[in-house]
Backbone as XML, in Angstrom:
<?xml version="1.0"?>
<chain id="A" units="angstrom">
  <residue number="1" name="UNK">
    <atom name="N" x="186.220" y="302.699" z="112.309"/>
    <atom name="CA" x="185.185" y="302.790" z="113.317"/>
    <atom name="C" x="184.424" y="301.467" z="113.366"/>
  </residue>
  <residue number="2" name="UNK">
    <atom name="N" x="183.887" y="301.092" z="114.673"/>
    <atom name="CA" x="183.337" y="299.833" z="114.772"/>
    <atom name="C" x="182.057" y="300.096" z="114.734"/>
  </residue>
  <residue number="3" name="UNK">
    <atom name="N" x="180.666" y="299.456" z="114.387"/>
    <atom name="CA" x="179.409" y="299.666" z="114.497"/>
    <atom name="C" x="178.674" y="298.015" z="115.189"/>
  </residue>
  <residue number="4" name="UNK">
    <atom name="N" x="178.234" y="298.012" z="115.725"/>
    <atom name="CA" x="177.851" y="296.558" z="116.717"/>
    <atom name="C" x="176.554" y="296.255" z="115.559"/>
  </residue>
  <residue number="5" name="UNK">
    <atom name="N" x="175.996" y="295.088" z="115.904"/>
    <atom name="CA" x="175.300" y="294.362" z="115.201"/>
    <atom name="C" x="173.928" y="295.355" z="115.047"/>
  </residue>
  <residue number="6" name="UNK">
    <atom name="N" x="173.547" y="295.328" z="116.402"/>
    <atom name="CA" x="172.359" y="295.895" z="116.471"/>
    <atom name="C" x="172.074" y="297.201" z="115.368"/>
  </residue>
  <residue number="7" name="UNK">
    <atom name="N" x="173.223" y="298.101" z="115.237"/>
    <atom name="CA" x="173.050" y="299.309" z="114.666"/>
    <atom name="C" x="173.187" y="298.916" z="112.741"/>
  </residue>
  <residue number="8" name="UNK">
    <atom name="N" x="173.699" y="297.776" z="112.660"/>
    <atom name="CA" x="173.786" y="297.527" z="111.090"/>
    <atom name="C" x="172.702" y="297.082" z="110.842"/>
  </residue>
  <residue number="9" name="UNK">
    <atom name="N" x="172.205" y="296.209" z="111.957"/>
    <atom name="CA" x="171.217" y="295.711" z="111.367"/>
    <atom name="C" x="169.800" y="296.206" z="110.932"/>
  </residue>
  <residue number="10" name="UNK">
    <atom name="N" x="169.143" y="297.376" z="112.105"/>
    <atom name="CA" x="169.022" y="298.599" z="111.739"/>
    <atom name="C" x="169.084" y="299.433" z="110.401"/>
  </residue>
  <residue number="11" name="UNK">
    <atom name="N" x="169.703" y="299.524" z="109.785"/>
    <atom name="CA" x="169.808" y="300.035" z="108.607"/>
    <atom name="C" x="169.632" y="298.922" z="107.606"/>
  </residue>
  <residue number="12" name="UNK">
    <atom name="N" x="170.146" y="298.171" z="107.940"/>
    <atom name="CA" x="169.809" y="297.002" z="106.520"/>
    <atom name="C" x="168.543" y="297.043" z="106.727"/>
  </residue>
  <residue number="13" name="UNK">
    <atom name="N" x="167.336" y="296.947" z="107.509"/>
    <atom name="CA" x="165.838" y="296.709" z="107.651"/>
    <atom name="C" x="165.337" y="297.537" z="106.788"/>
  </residue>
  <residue number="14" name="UNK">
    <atom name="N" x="165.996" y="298.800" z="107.352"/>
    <atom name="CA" x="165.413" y="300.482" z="106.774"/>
    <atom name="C" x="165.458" y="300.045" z="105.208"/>
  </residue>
  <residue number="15" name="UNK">
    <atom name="N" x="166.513" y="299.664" z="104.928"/>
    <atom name="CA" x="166.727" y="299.585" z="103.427"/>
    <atom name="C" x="165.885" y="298.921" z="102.532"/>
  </residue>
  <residue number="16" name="UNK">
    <atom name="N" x="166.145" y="297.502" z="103.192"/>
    <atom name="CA" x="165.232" y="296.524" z="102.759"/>
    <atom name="C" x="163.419" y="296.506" z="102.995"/>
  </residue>
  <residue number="17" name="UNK">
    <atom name="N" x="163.299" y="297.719" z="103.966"/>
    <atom name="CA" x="161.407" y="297.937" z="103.853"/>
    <atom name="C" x="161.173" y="298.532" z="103.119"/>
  </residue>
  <residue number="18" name="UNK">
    <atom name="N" x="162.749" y="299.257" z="102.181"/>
    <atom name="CA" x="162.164" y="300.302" z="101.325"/>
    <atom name="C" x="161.655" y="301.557" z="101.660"/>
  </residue>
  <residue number="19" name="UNK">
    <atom name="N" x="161.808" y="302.071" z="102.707"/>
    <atom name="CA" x="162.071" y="303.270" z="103.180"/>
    <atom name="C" x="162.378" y="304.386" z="102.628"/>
  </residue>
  <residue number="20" name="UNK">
    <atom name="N" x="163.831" y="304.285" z="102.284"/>
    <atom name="CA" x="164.718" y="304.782" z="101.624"/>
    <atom name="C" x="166.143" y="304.178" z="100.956"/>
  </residue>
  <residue number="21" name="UNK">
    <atom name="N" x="166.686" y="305.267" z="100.377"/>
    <atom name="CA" x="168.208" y="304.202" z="99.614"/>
    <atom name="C" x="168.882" y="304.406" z="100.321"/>
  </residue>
  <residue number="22" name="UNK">
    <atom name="N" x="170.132" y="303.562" z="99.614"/>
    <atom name="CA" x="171.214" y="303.579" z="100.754"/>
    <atom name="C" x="171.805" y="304.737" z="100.139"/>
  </residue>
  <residue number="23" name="UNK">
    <atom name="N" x="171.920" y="305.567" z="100.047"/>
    <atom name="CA" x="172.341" y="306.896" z="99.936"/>
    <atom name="C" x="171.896" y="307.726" z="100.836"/>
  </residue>
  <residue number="24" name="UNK">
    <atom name="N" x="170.466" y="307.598" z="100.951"/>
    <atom name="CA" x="170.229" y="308.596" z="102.037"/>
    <atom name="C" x="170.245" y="308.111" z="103.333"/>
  </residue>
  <residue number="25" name="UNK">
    <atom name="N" x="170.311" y="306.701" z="103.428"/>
    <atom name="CA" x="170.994" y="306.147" z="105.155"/>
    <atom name="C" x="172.545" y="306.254" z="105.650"/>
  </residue>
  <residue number="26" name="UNK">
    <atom name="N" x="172.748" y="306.073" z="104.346"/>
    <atom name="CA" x="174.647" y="306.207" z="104.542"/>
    <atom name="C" x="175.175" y="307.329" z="104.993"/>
  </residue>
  <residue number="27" name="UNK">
    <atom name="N" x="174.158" y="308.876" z="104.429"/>
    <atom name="CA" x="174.540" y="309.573" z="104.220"/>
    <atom name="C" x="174.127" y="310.133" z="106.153"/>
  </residue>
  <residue number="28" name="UNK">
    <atom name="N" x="172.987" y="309.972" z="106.467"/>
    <atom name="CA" x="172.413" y="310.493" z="107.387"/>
    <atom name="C" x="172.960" y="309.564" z="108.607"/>
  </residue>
  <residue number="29" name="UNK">
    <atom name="N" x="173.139" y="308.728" z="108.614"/>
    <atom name="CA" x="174.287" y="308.122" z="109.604"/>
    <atom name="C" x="175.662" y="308.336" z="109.633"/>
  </residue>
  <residue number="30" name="UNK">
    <atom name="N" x="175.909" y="309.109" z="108.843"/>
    <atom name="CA" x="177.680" y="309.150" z="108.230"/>
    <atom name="C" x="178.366" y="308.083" z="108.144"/>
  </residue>
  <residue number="31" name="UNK">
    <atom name="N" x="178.141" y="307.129" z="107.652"/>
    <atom name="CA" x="178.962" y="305.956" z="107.236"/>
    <atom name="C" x="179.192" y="305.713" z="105.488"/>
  </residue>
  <residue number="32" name="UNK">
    <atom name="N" x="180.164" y="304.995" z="105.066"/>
    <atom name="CA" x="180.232" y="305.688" z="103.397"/>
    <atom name="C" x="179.015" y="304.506" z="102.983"/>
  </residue>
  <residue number="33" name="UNK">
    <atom name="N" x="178.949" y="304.712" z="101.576"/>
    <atom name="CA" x="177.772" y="304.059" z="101.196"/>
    <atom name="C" x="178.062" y="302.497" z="100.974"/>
  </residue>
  <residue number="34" name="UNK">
    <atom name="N" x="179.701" y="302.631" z="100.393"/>
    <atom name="CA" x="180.257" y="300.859" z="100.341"/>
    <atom name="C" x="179.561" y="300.217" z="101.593"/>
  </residue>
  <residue number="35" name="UNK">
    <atom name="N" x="180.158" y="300.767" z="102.540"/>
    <atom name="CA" x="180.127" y="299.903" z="103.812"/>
    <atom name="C" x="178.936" y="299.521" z="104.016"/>
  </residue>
  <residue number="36" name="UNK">
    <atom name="N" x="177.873" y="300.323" z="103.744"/>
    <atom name="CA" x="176.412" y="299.657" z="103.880"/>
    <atom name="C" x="176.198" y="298.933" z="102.825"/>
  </residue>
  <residue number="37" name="UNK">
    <atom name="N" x="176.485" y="298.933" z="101.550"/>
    <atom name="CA" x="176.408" y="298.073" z="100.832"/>
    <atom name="C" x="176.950" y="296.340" z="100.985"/>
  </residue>
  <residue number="38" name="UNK">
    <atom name="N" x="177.679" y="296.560" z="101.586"/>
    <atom name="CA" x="178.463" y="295.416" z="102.273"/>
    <atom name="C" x="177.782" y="295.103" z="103.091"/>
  </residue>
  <residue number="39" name="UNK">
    <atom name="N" x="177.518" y="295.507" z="103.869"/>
    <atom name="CA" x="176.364" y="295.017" z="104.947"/>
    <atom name="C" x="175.467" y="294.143" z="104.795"/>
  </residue>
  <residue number="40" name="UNK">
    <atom name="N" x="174.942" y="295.070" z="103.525"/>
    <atom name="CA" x="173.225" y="294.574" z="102.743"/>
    <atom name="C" x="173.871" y="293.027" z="102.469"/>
  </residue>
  <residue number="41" name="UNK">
    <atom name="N" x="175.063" y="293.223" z="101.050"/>
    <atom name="CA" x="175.234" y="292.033" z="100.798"/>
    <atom name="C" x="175.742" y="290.895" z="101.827"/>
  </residue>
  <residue number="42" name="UNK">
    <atom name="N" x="176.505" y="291.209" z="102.957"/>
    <atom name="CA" x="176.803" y="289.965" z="103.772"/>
    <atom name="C" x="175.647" y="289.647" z="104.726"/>
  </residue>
  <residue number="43" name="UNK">
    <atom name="N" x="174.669" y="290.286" z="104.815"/>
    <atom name="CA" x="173.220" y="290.019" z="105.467"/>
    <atom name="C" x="172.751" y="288.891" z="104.944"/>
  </residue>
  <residue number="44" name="UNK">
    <atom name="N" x="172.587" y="289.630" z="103.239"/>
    <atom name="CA" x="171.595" y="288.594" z="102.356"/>
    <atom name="C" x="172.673" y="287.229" z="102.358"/>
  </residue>
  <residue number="45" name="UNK">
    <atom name="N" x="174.034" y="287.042" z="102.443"/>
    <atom name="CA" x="174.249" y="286.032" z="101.597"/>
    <atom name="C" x="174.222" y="285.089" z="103.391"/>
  </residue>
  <residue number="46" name="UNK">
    <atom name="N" x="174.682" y="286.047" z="103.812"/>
    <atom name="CA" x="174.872" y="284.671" z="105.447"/>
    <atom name="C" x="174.007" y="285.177" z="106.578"/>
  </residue>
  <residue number="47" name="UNK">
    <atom name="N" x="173.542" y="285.803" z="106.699"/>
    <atom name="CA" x="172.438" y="286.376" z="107.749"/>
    <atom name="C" x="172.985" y="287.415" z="108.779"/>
  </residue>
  <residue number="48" name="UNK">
    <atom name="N" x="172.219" y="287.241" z="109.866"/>
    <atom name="CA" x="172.435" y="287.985" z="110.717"/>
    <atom name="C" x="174.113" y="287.811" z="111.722"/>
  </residue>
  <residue number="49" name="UNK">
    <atom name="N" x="173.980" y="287.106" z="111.627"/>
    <atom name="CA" x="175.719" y="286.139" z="112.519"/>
    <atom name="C" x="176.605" y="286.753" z="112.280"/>
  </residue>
  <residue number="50" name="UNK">
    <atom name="N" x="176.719" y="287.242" z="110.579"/>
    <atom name="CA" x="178.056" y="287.812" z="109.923"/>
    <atom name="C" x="178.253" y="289.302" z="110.649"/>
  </residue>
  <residue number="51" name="UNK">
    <atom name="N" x="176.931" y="289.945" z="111.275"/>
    <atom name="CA" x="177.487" y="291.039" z="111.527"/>
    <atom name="C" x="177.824" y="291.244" z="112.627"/>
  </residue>
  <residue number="52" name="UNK">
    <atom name="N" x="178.262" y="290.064" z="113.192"/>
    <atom name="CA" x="179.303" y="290.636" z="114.495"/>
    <atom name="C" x="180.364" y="291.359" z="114.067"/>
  </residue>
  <residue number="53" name="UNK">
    <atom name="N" x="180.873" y="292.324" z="115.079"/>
    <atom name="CA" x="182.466" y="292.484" z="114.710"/>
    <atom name="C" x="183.818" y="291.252" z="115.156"/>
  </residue>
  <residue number="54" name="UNK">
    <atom name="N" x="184.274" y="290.876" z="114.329"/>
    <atom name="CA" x="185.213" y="290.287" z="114.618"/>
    <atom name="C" x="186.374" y="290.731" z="114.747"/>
  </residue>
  <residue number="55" name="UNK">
    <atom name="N" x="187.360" y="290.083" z="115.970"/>
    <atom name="CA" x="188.458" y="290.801" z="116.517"/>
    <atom name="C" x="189.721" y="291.500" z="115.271"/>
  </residue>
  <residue number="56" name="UNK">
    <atom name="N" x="190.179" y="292.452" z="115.314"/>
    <atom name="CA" x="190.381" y="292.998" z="114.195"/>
    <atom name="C" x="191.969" y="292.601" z="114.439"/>
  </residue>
  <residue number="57" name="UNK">
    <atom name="N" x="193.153" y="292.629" z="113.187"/>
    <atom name="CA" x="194.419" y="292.078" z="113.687"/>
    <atom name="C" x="194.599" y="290.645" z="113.189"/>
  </residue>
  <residue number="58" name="UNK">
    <atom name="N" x="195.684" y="290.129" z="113.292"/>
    <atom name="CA" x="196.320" y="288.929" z="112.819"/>
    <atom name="C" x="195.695" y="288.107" z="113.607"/>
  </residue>
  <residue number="59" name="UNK">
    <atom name="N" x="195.229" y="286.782" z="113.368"/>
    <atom name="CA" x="194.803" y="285.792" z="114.161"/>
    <atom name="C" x="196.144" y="285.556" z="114.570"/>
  </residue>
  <residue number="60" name="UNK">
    <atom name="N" x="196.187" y="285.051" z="115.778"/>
    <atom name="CA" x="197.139" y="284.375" z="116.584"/>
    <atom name="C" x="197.217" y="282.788" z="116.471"/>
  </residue>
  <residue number="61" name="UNK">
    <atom name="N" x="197.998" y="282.156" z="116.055"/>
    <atom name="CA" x="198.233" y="280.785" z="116.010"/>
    <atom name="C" x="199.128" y="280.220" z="117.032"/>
  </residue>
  <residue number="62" name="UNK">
    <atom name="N" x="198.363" y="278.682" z="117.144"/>
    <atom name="CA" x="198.832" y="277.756" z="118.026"/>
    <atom name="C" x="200.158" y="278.077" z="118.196"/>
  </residue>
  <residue number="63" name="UNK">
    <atom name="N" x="200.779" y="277.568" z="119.643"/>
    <atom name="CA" x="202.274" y="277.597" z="119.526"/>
    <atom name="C" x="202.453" y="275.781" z="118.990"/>
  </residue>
  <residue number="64" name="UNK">
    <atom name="N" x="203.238" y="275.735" z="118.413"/>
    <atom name="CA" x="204.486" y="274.706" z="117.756"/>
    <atom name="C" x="204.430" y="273.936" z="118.715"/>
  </residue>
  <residue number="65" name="UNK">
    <atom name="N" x="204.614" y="272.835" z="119.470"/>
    <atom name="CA" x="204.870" y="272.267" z="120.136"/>
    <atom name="C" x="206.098" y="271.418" z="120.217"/>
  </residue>
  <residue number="66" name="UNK">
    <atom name="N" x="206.706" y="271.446" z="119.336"/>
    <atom name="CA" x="208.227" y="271.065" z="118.914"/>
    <atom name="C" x="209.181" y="272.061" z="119.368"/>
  </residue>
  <residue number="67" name="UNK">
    <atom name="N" x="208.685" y="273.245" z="118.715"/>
    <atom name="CA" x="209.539" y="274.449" z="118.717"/>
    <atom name="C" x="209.414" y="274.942" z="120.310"/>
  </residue>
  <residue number="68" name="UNK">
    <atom name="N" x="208.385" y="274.878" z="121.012"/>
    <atom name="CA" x="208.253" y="274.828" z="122.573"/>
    <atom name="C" x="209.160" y="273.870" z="123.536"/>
  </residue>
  <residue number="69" name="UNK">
    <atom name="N" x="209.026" y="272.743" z="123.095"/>
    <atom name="CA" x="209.677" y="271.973" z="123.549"/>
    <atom name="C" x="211.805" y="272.248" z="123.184"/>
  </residue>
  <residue number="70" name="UNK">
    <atom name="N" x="211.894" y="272.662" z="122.117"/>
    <atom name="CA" x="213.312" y="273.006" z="121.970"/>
    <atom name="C" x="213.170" y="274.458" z="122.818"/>
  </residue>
  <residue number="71" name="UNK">
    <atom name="N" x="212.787" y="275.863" z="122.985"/>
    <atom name="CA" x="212.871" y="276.387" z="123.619"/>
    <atom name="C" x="213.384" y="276.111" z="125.257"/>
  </residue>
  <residue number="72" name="UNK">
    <atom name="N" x="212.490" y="275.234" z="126.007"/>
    <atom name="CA" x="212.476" y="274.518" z="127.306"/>
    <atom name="C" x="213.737" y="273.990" z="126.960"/>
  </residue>
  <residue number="73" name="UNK">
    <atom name="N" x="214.303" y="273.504" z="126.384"/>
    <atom name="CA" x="215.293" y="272.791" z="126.043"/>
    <atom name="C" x="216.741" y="273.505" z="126.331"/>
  </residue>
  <residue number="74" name="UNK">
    <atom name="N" x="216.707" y="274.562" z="125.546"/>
    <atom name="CA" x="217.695" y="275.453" z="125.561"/>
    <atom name="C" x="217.323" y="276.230" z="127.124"/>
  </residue>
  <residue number="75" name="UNK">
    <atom name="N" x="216.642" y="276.473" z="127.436"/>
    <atom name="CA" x="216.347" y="277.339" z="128.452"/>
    <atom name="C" x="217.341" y="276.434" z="130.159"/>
  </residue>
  <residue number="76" name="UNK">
    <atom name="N" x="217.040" y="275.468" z="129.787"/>
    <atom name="CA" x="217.615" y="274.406" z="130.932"/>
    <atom name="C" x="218.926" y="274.035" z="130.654"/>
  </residue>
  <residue number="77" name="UNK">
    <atom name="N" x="219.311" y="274.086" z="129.695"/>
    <atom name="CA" x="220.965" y="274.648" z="128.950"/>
    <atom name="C" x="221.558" y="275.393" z="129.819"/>
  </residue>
  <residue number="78" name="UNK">
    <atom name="N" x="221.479" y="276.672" z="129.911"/>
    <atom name="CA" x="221.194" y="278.160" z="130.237"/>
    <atom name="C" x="219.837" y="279.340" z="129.778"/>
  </residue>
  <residue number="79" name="UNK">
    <atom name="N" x="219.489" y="279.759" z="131.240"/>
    <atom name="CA" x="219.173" y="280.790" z="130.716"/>
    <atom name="C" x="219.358" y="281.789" z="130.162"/>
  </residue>
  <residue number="80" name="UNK">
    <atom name="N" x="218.737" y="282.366" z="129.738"/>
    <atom name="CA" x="218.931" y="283.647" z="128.826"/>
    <atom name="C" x="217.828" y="284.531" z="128.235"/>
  </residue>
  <residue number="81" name="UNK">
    <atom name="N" x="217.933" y="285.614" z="127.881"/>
    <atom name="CA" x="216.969" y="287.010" z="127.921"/>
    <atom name="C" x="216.131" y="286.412" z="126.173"/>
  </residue>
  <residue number="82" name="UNK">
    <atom name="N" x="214.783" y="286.857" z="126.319"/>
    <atom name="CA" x="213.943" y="286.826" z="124.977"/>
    <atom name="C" x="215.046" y="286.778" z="123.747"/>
  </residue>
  <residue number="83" name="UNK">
    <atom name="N" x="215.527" y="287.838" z="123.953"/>
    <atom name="CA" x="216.423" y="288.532" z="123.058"/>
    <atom name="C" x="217.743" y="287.094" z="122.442"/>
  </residue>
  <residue number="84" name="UNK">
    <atom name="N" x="218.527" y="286.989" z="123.412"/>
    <atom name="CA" x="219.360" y="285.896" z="122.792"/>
    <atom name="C" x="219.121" y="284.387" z="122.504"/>
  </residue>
  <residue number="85" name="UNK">
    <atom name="N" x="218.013" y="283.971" z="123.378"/>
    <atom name="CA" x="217.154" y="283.295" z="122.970"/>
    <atom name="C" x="216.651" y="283.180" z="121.373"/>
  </residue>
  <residue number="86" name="UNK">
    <atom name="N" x="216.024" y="284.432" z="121.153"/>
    <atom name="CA" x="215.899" y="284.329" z="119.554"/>
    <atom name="C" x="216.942" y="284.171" z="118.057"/>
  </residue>
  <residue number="87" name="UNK">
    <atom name="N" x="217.945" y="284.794" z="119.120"/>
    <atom name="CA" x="219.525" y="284.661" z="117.976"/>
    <atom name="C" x="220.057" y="283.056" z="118.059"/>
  </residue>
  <residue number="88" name="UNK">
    <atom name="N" x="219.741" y="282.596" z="119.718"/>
    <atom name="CA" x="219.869" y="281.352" z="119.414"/>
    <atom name="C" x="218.990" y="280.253" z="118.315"/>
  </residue>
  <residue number="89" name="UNK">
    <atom name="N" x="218.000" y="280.498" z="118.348"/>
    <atom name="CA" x="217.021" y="279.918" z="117.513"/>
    <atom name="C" x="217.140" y="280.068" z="116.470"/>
  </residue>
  <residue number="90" name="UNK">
    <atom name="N" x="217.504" y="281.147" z="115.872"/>
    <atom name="CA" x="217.281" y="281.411" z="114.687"/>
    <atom name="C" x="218.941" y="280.939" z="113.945"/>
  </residue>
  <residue number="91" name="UNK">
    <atom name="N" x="219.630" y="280.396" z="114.515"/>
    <atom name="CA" x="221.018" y="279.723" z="113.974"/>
    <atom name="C" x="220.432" y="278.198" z="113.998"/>
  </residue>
  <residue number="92" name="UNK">
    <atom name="N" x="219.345" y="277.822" z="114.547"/>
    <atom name="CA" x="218.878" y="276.197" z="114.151"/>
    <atom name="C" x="217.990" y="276.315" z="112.929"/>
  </residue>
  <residue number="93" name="UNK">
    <atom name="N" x="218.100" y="277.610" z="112.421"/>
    <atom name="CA" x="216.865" y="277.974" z="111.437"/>
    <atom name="C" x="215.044" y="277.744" z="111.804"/>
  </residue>
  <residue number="94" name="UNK">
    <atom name="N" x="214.773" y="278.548" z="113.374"/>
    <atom name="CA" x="213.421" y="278.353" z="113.500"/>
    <atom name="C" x="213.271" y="280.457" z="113.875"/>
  </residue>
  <residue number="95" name="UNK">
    <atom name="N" x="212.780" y="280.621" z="113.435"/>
    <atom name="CA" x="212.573" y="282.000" z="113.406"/>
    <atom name="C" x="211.007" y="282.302" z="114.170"/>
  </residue>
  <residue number="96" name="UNK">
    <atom name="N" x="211.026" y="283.111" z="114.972"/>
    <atom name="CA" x="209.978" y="282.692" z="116.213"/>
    <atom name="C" x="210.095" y="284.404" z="116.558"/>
  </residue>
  <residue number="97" name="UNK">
    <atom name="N" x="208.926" y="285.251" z="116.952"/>
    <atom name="CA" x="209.258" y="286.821" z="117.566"/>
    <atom name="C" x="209.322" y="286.707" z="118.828"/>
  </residue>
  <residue number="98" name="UNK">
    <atom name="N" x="210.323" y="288.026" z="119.336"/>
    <atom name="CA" x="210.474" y="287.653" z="120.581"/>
    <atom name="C" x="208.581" y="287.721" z="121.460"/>
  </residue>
  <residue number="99" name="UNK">
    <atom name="N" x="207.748" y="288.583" z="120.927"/>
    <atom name="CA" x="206.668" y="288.133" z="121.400"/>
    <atom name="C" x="206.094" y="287.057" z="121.726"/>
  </residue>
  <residue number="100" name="UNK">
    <atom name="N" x="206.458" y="286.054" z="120.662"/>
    <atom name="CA" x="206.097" y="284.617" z="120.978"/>
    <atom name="C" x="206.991" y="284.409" z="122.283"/>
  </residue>
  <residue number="101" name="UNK">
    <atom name="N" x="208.121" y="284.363" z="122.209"/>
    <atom name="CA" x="208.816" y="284.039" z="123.503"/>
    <atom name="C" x="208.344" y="284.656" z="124.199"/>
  </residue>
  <residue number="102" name="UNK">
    <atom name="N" x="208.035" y="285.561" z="124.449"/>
    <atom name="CA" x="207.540" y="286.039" z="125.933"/>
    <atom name="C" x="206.073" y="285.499" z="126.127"/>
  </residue>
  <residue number="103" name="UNK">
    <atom name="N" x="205.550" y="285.335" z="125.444"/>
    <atom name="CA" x="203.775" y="284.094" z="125.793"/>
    <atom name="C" x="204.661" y="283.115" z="126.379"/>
  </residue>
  <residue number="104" name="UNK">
    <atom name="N" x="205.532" y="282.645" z="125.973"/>
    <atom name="CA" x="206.301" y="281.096" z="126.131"/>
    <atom name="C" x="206.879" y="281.316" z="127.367"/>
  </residue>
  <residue number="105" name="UNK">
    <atom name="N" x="207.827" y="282.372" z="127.800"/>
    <atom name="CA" x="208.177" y="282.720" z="129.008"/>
    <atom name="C" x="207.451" y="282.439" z="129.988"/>
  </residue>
  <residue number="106" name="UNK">
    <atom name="N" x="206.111" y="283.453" z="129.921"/>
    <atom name="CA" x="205.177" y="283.671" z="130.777"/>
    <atom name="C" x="204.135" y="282.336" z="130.902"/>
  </residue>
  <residue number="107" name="UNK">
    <atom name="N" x="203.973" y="281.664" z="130.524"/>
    <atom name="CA" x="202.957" y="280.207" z="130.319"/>
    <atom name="C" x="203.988" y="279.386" z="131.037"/>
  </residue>
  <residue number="108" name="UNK">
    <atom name="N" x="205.429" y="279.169" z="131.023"/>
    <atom name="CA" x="206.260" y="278.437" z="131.768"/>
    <atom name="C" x="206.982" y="279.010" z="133.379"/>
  </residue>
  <residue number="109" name="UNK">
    <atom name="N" x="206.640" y="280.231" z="133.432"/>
    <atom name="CA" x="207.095" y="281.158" z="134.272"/>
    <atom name="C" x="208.717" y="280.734" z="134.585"/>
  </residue>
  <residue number="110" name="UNK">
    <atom name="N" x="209.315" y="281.637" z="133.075"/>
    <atom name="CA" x="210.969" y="281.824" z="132.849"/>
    <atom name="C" x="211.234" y="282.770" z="133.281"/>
  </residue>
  <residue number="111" name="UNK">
    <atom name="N" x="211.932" y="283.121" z="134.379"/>
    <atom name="CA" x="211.978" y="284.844" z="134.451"/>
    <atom name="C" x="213.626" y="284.655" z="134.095"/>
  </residue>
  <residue number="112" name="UNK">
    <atom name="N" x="214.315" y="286.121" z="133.667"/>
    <atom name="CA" x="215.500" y="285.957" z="133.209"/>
    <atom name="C" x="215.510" y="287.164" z="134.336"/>
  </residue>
</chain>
């Protein structure tokens, strides 16, 4: 479950005015008690900033620009589908998902 800044931050206050513990905020918000504990501590150590949510999932990295350029390469060879495309590649030893090829497709507009 995601909780936005505003609502963590919220509870870290509660905590930190001394209100109450984090037992009885954790508990009365239904969130487990780690997670507010975590909170508390990434508050105190980096502030308020840390509690954005950040996009959840593998960061996505740059494409290769070598390996782009041999794609285009082969593609003007012959075309050919994501799919054999990748069997081709992967006999030069560059191993690439066909997902990537299809960003690569679509950014060059390859249609097969």
């Amino acid at each position: 479950m995601n909780y936005n800044k505003k609502f963590k931050l919220k509870l870290i206050l509660s905590f930190k005015e001394g209100k109450t513990s984090i037992s009885k905020i954790a508990s009365k918000n239904y969130i487990p008690k780690q997670t507010l504990t975590r909170w508390i501590k990434l508050y105190e150590k980096s502030g308020e900033e840390e509690l954005e949510n950040k996009k959840p999932g593998i960061k996505e990295k740059p494409f290769d620009k070598e390996t782009e350029k041999q794609i285009l390469q082969l593609w003007k060879e012959g075309k050919r589908s994501k799919y054999a495309m990748r069997k081709d590649l992967k006999t030069k030893d560059i191993n690439i998902s066909v997902w990537k090829l299809q960003k690569i497709y679509k950014k060059y507009k390859l249609i097969y």
